[in-house]
C-alpha positions in Angstrom: 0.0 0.0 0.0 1.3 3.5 -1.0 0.8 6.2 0.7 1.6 9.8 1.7 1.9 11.5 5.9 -0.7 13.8 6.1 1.3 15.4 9.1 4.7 15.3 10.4 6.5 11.7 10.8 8.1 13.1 13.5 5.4 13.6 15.1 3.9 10.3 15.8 5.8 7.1 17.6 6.5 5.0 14.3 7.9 1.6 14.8 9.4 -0.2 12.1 7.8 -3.7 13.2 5.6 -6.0 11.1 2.8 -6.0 14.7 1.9 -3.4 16.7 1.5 -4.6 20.2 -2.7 -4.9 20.4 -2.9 -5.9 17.2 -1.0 -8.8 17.7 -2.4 -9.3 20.6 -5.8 -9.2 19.1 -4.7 -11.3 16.1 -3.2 -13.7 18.5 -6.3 -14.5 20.5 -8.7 -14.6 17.8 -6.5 -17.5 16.0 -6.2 -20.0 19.0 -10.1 -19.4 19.6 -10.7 -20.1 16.4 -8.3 -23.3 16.4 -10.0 -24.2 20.0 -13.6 -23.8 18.3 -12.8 -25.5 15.1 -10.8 -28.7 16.9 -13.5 -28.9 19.6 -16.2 -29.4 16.7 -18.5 -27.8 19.3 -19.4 -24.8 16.8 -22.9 -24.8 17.8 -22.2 -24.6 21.5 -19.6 -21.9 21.4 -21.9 -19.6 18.6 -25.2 -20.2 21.4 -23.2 -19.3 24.2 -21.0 -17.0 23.6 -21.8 -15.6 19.6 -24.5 -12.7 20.0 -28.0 -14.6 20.5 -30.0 -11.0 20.6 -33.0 -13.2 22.4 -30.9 -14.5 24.8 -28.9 -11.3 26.0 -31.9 -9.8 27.2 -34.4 -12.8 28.3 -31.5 -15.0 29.9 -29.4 -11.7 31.0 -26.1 -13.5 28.7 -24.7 -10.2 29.1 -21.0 -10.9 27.7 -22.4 -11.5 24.4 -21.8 -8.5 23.3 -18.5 -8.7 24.1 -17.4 -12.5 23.5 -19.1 -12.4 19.9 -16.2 -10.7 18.5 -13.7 -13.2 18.9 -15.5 -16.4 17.5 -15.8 -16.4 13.5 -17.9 -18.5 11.0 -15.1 -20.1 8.6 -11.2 -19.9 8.3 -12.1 -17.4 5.5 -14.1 -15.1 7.9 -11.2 -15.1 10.5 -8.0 -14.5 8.0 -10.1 -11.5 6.0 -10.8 -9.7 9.0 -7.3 -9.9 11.0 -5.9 -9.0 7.5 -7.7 -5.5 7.2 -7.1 -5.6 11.3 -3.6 -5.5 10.4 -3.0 -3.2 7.5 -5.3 -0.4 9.0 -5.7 -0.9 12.4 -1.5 -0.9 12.5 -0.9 2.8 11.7 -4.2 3.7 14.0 -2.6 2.2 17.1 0.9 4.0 16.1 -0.9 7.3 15.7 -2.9 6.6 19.4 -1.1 4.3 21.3 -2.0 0.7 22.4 -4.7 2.0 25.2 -6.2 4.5 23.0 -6.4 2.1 20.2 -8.1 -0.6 22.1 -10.5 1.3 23.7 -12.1 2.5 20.1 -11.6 -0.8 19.0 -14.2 -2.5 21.6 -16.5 0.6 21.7 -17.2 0.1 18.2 -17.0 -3.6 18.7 -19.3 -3.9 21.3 -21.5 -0.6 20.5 -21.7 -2.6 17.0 -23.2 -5.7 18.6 -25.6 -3.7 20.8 -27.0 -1.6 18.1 -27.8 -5.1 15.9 -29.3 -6.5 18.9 -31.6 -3.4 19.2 -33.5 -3.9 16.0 -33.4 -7.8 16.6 -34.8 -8.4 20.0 -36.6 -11.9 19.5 -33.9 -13.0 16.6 -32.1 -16.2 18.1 -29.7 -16.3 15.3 -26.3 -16.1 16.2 -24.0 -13.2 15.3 -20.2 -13.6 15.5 -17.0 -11.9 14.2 -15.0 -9.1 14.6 -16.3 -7.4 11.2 -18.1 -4.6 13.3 -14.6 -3.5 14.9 -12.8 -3.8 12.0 -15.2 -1.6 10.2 -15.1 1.4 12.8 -11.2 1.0 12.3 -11.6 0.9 8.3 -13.8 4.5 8.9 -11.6 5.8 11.6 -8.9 5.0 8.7 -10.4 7.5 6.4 -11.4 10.4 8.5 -7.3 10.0 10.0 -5.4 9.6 6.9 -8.3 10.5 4.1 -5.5 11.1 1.5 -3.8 8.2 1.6 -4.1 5.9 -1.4 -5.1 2.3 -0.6 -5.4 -0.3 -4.3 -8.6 -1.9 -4.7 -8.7 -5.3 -5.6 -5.0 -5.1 -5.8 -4.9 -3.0 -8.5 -7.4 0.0 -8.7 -6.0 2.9 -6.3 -8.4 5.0 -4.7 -8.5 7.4 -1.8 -8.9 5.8 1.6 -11.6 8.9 2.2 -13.8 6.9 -1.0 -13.1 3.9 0.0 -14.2 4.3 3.2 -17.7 6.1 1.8 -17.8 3.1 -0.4 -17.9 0.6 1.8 -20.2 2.7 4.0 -22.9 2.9 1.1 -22.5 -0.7 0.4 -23.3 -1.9 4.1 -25.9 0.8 4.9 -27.7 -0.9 1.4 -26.7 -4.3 2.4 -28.6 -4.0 5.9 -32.1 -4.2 4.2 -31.3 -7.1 2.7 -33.0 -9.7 4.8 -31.7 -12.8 2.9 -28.0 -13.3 3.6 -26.0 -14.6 6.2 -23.9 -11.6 6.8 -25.1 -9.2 9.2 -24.3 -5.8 7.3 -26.3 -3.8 9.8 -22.9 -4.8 12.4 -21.0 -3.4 9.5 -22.9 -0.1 9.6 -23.6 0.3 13.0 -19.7 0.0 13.3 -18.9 2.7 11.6 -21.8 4.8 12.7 -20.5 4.2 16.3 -16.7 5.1 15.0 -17.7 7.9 13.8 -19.5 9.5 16.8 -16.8 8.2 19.2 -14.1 10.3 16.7 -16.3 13.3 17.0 -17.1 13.5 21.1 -15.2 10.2 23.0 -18.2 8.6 25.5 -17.1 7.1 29.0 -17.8 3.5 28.2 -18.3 2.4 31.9 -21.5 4.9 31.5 -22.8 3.3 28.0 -22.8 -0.2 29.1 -24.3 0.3 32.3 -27.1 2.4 30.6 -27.5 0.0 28.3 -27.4 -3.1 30.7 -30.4 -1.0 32.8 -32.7 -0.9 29.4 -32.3 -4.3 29.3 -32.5 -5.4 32.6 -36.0 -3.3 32.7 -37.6 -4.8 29.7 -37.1 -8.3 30.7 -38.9 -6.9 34.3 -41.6 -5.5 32.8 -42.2 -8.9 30.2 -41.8 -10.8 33.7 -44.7 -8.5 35.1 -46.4 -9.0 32.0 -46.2 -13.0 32.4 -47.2 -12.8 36.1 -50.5 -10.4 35.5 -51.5 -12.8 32.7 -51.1 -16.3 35.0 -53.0 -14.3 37.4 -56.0 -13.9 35.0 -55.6 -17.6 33.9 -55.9 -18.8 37.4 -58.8 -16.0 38.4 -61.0 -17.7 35.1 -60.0 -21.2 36.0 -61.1 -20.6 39.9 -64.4 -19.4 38.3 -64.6 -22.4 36.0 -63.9 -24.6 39.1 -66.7 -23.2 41.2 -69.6 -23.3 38.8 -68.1 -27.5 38.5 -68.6 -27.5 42.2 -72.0 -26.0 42.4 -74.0 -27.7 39.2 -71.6 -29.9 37.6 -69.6 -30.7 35.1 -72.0 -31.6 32.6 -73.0 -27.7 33.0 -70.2 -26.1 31.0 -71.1 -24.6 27.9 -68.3 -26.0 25.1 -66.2 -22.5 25.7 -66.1 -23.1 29.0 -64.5 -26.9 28.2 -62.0 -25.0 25.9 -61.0 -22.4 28.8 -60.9 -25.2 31.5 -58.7 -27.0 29.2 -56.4 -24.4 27.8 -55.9 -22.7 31.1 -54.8 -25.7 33.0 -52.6 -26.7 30.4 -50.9 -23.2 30.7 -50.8 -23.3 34.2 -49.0 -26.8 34.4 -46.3 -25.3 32.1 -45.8 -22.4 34.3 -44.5 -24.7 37.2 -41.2 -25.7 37.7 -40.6 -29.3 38.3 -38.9 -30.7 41.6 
């Protein structure tokens, strides 16, 4: 990749070494997970437990989801791509930032990514894994750092990094109303929606999560109340059922009445937990 410094060289803490400390780091651990996942054959086990299952991070409170996701990929294709374009962009970020600085962008967008798919895909219980909505707040932090800079499409077209960035944004925002693939573009987007505002006005993270780990916490207690108030009417109606049994009989029943008495219980006995 060719390229020209935007500012002065001098300026920024440029070292001449193939891996920046995070990123190999980050490279590092997403390989031997992805070994571990692939030898284990236990794909389906890692991707429910610790992939991003929208469904289950609010309704079973699996609240490292939206961390874990990002380090468990689909296919040896889906892992090499995205530590590639880890490497050749996010490299020069963390020179420009430092490893603390870097890192911190790279999980807010991460993360933020994950939460803003899970938003607009409450009862999906599809997983959703990869580090694609990291790497695409670093591809867009990328462009706004070094805009100029000439990156070779395909190899061989060169392009701004600025266009290419907007390219790619375009594609994914299009992408995400397309219902029937198995790439989740809106991670894409939301990554670089979320890279964006954190380049413009840096958010405390602590703050975000715990906001966001209250909005979920009080939707699943409100579905709970929800549940409760509606065994509460089934039991009310069955008690009702039961005494007009008790006064005339059961032959008295009208065939609704049957229908309630038999629906109801059955709800009921699937409420209960067994010993």
């Amino acid at each position: 990749m060719k390229y020209q410094f935007q500012s002065n060289p001098g300026q920024l803490s440029y070292k001449p070494s193939l891996f920046t400390d995070a990123i190999k780091t980050l490279i590092s651990v997403n390989f031997a997970i992805f070994i571990f996942q692939s030898i284990s054959s236990s794909e389906i086990i890692f991707f429910s437990n610790f992939g991003l299952v929208p469904k289950l991070v609010w309704s079973q409170l699996k609240i490292w989801q939206p961390f874990t996701y990002m380090f468990f990929h689909g296919d040896i294709w889906h892992v090499l791509i995205n530590m590639f374009v880890l490497w050749m962009f996010g490299s020069e970020l963390e020179r420009a930032w430092g490893k603390k600085n870097f890192l911190r962008f790279y999980f807010i967008t991460g993360v933020g990514s994950g939460l803003g798919t899970m938003l607009f895909g409450l009862q999906s219980t599809i997983p959703i894994v990869g580090a694609s909505g990291a790497i695409y707040g670093v591809l867009l932090a990328y462009g706004v750092m070094f805009p100029n800079r000439t990156v070779y499409l395909y190899g061989i077209i060169p392009i701004k990094s600025i266009w290419f960035v907007i390219g790619i944004g375009v594609i994914a925002f299009f992408s995400s109303f397309n219902n029937f693939t198995n790439i989740s573009h809106l991670t894409h987007l939301f990554g670089m929606i979320i890279g964006y505002l954190y380049l413009r006005r840096p958010v405390h993270f602590r703050s975000l999560w715990f906001s966001v780990f209250k909005k979920v916490l009080e939707y699943r207690i409100q579905n709970q109340e929800k549940e409760i108030s509606r065994s509460v009417e089934i039991e009310r109606d069955l008690n009702s059922i039961l005494d007009k049994i008790n006064r005339e009989g059961f032959k008295s029943l009208t065939q609704e009445e049957e229908k309630r008495l038999y629906k109801n219980s059955k709800n009921l006995s699937k409420g209960k937990k067994k010993d």
